[in-house]
C-alpha positions in Angstrom: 28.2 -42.6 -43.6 27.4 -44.3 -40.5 28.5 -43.5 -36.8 31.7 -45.8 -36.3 33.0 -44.3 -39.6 32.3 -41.2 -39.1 34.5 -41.4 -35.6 37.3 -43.0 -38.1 37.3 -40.2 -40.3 37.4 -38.1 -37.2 40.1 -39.5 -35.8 42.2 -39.0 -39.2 41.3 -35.4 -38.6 42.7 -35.8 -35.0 45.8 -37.0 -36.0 46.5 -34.3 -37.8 45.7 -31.7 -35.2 47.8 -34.0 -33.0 50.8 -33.7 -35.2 50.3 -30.0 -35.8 49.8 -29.3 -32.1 53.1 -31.3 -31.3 55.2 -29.4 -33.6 54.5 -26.2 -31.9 56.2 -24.8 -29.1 55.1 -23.6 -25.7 53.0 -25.9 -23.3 49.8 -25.0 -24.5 50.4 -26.4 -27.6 51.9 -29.4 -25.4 48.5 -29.7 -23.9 46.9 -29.4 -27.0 48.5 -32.3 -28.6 48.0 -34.3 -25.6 44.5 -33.3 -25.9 43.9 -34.5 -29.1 45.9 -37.6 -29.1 42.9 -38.7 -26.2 40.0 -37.8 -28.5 41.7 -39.7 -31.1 42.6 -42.7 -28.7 38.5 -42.3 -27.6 37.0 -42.2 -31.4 39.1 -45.5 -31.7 37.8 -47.5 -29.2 34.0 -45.9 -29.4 33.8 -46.6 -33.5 34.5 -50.2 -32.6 32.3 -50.8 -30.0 29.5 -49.1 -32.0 30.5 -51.0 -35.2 29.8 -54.0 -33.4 27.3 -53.2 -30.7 24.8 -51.6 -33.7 26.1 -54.1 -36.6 27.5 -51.4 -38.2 30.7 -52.7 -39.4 31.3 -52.0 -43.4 34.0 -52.6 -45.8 35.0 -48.9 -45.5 35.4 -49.2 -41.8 37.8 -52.5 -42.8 39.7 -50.6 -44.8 39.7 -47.1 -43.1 39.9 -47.7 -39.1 43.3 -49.6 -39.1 44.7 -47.6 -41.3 43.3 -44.2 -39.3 45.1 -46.4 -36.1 48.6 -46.6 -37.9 48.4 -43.4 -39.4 48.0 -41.8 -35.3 50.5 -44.3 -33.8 53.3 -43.9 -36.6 52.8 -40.0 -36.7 53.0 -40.1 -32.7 56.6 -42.9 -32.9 58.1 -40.8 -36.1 57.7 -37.4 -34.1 59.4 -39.0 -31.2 62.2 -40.4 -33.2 62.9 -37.1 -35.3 63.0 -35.3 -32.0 65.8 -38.1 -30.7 63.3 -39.0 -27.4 63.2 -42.7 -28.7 65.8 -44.3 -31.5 65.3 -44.0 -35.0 65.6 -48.3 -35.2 62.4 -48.6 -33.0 60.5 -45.9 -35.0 61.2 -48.2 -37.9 60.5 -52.0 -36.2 57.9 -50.4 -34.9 56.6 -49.2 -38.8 57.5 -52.2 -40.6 55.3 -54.3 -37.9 52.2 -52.3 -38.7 52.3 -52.1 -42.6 53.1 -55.5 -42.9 50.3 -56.5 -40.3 47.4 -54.0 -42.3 48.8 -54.9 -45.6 48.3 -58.4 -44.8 44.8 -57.4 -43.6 44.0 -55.4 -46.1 44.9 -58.0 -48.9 42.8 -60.6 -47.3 39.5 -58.5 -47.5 38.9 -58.9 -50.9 39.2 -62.7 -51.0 36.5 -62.7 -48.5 39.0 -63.3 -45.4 39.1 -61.8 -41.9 42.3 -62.1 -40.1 42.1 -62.6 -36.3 43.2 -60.2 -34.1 45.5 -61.6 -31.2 45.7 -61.1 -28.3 49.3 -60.0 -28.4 48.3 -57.1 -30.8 45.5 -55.8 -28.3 48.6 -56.0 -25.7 50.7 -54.3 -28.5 48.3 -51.0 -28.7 47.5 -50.7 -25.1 51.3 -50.3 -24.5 52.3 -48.1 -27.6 49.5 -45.9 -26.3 50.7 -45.4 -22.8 54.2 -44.8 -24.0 53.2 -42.1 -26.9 51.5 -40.6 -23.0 54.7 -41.0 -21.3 56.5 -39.3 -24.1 53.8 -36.6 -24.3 54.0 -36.0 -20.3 57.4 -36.2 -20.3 57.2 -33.1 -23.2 54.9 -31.1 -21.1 56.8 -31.4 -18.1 60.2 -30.3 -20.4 58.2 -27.8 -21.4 56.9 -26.4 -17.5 61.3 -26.0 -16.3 61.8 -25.4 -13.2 65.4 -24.3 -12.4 66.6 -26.8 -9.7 68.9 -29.6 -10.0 66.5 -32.0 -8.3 64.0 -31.5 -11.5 67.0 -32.2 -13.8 67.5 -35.5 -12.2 63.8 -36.6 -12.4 63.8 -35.3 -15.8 66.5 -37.9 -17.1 65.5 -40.4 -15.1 61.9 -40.2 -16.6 63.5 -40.2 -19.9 65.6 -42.9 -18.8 62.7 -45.4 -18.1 60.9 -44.1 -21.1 63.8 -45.5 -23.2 63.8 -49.1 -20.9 59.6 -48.5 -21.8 60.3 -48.4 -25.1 62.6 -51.3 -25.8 59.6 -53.4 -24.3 57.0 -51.6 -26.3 59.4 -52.5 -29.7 60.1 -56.6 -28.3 56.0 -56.7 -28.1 55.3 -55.3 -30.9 57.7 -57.6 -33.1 57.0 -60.2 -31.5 52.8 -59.5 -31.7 53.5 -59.0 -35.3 55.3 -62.8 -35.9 52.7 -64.1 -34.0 49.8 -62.7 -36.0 51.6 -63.8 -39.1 52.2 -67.7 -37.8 49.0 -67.9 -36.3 47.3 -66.8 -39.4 49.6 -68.4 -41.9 47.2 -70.5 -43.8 44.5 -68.4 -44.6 48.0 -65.5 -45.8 49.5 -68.1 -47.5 46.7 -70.0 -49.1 47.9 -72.8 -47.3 45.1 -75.8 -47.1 
């Protein structure tokens, strides 16, 4: 097992500490999460540029690191939505974008077909991953109370442009989503 799948197979392991970590109360366990939501967010963008930097790029890495991607991301959105901080319906845009994006991915491999990335999908994960951090900081700092009406404002207004945040991160990602699927549409289709 090469380097960038190794850090794939890592960051699967991430996830899960992630998830476990953000389950738990107290702020340690806050941090914690936080923590490994970075290392995974890192082990992403490092496999990558190692898979191509070294030529290292294989069909399990094809298969594995968007998958390992979705799995952190979707853990990170359905957490958020179970504990009400962003609405079930954008959980679930949000879900059906990225298994209908990696299954169409994933089918084309086989028939010897690469799917483009777009631009709009690079645009897509840079801002579901600062809003899973907003969310997280926003937990840590519900987590550190401090008993004075000023922190109760800033608390719902921080949770008030998280919200506004989010209905921007769910409008980019449908709309990254359409765009991969028309600009792509011949080689899903089979369209000559």
């Amino acid at each position: 097992m090469n380097l960038p799948n190794m850090l794939t197979v890592l960051r699967i392991f991430l996830t899960v500490i992630f998830i476990f970590f953000l389950h738990q109360d107290g702020l340690e366990a806050k941090l914690l999460a936080l923590l490994a939501f970075t290392l995974a967010v890192l082990s992403d963008y490092l496999d990558g540029y190692y898979a191509r930097k070294l030529n290292l790029i294989t069909v399990f890495g094809k298969i594995m690191d968007p998958i390992a991607d979705k799995l952190l991301m979707l853990s990170a959105f359905f957490i958020f939505s179970t504990m009400h901080i962003i609405a079930g319906w954008m959980f679930i845009v949000i879900c059906a974008r990225e298994v209908i994006v990696t299954g169409l991915r994933l089918a084309a491999i086989p028939r010897g077909i690469t799917l483009a990335a777009e631009k709009a999908g690079k645009v897509k994960t840079v801002l579901q991953i600062i809003a899973v951090y907003l969310i997280i900081i926003l937990i840590i700092l519900v987590q550190c109370y401090v008993n004075a009406q000023w922190y109760g404002a800033l608390m719902s207004s921080l949770a008030g442009g998280i919200r506004i945040f989010m209905v921007g991160v769910v409008v980019i990602t449908l709309w990254s989503g359409l765009s991969f699927i028309w600009n792509n549409r011949k080689e899903i289709f089979n369209v000559r």
